[in-house]
N, C-alpha and C positions, 0 to 999 in steps of 0.2 A: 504493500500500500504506500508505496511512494509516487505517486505518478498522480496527478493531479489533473483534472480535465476530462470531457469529450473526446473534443475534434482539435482545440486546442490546447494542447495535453502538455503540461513537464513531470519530467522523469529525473529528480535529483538525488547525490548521491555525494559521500564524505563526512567527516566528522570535524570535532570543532581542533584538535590537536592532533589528524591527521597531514599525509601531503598537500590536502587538496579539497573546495566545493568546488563541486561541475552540478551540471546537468545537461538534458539532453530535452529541446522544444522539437516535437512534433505535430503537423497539424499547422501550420504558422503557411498565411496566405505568398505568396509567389510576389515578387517586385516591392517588396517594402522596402523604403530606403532607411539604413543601418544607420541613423546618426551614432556612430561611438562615442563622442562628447557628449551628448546627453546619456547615453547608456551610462556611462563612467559618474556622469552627475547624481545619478539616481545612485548606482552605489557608494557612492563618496558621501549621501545624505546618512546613510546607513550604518559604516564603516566606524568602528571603534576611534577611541581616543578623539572626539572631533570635538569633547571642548571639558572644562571643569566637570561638568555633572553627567559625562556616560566613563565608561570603561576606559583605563587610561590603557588598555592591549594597544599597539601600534600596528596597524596592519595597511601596506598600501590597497590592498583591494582592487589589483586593475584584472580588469576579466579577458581571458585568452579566449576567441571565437576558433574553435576547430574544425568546424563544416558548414555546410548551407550557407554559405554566404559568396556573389562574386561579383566583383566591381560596386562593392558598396550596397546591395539588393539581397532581399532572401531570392533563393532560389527554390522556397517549397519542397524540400529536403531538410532532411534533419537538424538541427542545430544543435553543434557538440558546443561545450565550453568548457572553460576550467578558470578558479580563480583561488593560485597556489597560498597556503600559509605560510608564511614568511618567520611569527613571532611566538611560535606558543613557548608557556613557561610552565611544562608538563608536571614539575618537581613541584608544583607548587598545589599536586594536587597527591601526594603520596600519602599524607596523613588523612584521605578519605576514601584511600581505596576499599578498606573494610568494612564502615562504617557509611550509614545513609542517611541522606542531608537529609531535615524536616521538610516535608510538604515539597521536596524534589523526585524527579523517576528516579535515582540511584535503587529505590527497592523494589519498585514495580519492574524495569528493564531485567532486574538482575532474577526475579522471581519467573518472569515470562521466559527468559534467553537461557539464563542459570548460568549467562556472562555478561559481560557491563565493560566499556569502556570508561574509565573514569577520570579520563585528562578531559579536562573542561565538560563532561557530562557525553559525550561524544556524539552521539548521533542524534541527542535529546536538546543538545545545544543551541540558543539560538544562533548560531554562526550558520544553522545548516539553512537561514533565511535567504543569505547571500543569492544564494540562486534563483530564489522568489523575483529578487530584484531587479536581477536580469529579465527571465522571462516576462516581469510586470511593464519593465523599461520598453521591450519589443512590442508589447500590447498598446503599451501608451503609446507610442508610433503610428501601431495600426490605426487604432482607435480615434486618433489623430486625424486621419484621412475622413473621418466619419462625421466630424464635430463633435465626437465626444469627450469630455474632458474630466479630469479627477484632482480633485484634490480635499487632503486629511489634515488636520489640526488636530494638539493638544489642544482639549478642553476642558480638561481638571486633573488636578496635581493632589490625591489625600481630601483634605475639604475645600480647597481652592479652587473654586469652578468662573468658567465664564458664564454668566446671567444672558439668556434669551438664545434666539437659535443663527442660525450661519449666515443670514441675509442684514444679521446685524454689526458683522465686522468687518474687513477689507480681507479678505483671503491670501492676497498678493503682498501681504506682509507676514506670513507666516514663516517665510526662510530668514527675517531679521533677527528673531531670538533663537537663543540656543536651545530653547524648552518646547520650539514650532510652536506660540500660540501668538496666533494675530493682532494681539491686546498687550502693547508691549507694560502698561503698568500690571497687568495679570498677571503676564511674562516674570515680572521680576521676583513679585510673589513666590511664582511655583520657583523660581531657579532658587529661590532663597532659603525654600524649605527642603528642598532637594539636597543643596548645600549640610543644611542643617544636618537631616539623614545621616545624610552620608560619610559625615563628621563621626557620629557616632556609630558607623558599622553598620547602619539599617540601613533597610529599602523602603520604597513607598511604592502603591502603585497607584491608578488613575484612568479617563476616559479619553479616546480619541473620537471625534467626528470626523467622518465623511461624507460628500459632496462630489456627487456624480451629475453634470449637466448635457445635455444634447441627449441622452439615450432615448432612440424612437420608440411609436408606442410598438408592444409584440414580445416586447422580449420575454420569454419565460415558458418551461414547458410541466404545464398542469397534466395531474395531478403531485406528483412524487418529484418534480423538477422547476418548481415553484424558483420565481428568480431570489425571492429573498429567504429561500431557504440556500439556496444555492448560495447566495453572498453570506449569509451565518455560518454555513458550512464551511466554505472561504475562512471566514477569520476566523473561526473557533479551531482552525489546523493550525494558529500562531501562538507559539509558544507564550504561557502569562497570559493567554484571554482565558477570560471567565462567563462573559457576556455578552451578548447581541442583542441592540432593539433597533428597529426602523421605525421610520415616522414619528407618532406621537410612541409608541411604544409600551411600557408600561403603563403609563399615562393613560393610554386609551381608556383604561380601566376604569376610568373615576367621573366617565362623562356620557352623556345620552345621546345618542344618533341624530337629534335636534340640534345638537352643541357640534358635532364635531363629524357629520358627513361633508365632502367637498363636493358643493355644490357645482354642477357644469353650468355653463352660458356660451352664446354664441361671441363667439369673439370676433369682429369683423370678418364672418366665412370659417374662422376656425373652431374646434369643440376645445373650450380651456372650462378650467374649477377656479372657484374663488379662494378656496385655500388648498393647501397640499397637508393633509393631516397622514394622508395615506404613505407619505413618503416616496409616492413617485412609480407605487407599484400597488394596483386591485388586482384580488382572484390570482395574485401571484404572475401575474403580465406588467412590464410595464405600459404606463398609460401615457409618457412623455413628458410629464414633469421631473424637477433635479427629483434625485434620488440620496436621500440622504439618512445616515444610521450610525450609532452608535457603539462603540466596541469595550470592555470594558475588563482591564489590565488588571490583574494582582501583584503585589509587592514582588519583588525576584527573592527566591526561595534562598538561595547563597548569601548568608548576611556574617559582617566578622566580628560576630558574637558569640559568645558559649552557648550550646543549646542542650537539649537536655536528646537521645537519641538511643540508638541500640548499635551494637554490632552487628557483621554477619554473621556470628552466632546465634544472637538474639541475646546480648548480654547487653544490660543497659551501661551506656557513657556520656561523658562528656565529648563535645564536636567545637570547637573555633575555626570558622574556616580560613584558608590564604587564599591569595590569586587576585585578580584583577577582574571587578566585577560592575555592573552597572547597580548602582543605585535606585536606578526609576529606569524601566525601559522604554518608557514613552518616547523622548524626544527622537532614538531611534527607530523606535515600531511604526513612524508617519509614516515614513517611507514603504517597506513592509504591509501596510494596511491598504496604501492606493497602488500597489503592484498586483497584492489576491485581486483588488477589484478589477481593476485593470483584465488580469486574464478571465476571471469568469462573467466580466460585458463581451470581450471581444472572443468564448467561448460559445454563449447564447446568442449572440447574434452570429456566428458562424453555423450553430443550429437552423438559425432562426432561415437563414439561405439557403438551406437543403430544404424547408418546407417550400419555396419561394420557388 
């Protein structure tokens, strides 16, 4: 179960203190032009050590393309890749090879497998995201050609949230803080308590929004292939989610069909709603409005504090960990979050042209 997709399918593979994340896109339309500089930007968002408050691991991150590609174009052929490890600091994980982190896979992998990598968590790692990035970066391209567009914000840090929804901030300021949240006095807030955390050996964790605009209406295939179960599904494969809501979301819950259907009007010759409570998808189709949903992060399980634990014997001990760890994984999961999305719009609508 590593291979992710339909028709536009990735097949990733490596650990986080192996030689190497690759993967392998198949399914990827014929004549897409390969900007590399933005590929490389999308993983560069992602990439360790990018500022005070993620993982100080140093990694260049540049991604080697080994097929499907000629004169700058896909070729509708495979796309091999590779993006080598450069920095792991493997030793810094010997004092838990035995023993399992709280509320980490270290005891579910090693129960399932009855073997475990346990330099940086290995295959459980999020490094194995990297490749997400990639394939998300080539979707964003495609996707591109379509007018459709994505973008994800931090929008709460612990109890520091932004107040109201996405059409209340400037999106295009979300790459000026280092915490990606469009509200730079918000921004400072969450970097501060982040700081704080982090000062102390904890983590924290928090919500990202996303904001999907252009998607035609169709997209979505009912019953069992619903598009927003399809996009939950998406991020609930990202290491540290705990959560999915679209639209009103939970919320829904607390309001009458009088309060909170969207109503349709004729829009000069067009069918538009007066609000978007639906988030952009009924009956699991999208209906052409943005598309926008909620993801929701737990603290990272690796914190450098004593914790209270077992052996793998099942003897109880004490655990402090080492290594080089994220704090909040927010500021790098933006990224991350609008790559899944990215491939499952430009996977249902690649469906959605086989019905066509």
């Amino acid at each position: 179960m590593n291979t992710f997709g339909n028709i536009y399918r990735l097949t990733s593979f490596g650990e986080s203190h192996g030689p190497g994340i690759g993967g392998v896109i198949d399914g990827c339309p014929a004549g897409i032009e390969l900007d590399t500089a933005f590929i490389q930007s999308e993983l560069n968002r992602r990439k360790p050590g990018q500022s005070k408050i993620t993982t100080p691991r140093k990694e260049d991150d540049e991604v080697q393309f080994l097929s499907g590609i000629y004169e700058g174009k896909t070729t509708g052929t495979p796309i091999g890749f590779i993006i080598w490890n450069k920095n792991q600091h493997s030793s810094d994980y010997d004092n838990m090879k035995s023993v399992y982190r709280p509320s980490h896979a270290d005891y579910t992998y090693q129960t399932k497998y009855g073997i475990r990598d346990p330099r940086g968590g290995g295959r459980s790692s999020a490094r194995e995201t990297i490749a997400r990035c990639v394939a998300g970066a080539i979707a964003k391209l495609a996707l591109r050609q379509k007018g459709i567009s994505i973008q994800a914000y931090t929008s709460q840090v612990g109890n520091i949230k932004l107040e109201g929804s996405y059409m209340d901030y400037d999106l295009g300021k979300v790459e000026d803080t280092a915490v990606r949240c469009p509200d730079a006095a918000t921004a400072a807030e969450m970097e501060a308590l982040i700081a704080e955390v982090k000062s102390k050996g904890d983590t924290i964790g928090g919500v990202i929004t996303c904001v999907a605009k252009g998607v035609p209406v169709g997209l979505g295939e009912p019953v069992f292939g619903k598009l927003h179960a399809a996009l939950g599904h998406a991020m609930l494969t990202i290491n540290a989610v705990k959560g999915f809501e679209y639209g009103d979301g939970f919320d829904a819950a607390l309001y009458r069909g009088s309060e909170r259907n969207d109503r349709f009007f004729n829009d000069n010759g067009h069918i538009n709603t007066r609000t978007n409570h639906s988030g952009g998808i009924q009956g699991g189709i999208s209906n052409g409005q943005d598309i926008y949903f909620r993801v929701a992060f737990k603290s990272v399980a690796t914190i450098l504090m004593e914790q209270e634990t077992v052996n793998m014997d099942g003897e109880d001990t004490i655990l402090k960990a080492r290594g080089r760890h994220d704090p909040c994984v927010l500021p790098r999961a933006v990224p991350i979050v609008e790559s899944m999305t990215a491939m499952t719009l430009l996977d249902y609508l690649l469906l959605q042209k086989t019905r066509e």
